[in-house]
C-alpha positions, 0 to 999 in steps of 0.5 A: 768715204763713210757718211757723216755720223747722223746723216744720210748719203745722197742716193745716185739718181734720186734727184732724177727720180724726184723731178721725173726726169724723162730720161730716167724714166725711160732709164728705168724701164730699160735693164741696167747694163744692156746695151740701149742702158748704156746709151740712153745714160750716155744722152743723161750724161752729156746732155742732163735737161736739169742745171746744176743750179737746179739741183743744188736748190733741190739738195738744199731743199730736202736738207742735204748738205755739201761737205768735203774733208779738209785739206 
């Protein structure tokens, strides 16, 4: 999908980055794609420390927008 003209795109893992979630700073000291990656991802995935209201509030903060095409 293209961004919306004007806009920017939400970065993968950028709210993770802002907060300094711990997983993702340990995620960033191991090498994308190794084996300890995967399962520390793998702990990221099933068990993020941040709520999903959390990180609606932070996306709105910085001025992101949710938007999806009609149907």
């Amino acid at each position: 999908m293209l961004p919306v003209e004007g806009y920017v795109e939400y970065r993968r893992r950028e709210f993770c980055r802002d907060v300094r979630c711990p997983v993702q700073v340990e995620l960033n000291a191991l090498e994308e794609g190794s084996a300890a990656y995967e399962e520390k991802r793998l702990e990221c995935k099933e068990r993020c420390r941040f709520t999903a209201h959390q990180f609606h509030h932070w996306l709105t903060d910085r001025g992101y927008i949710i938007i999806r095409p009609e149907e």
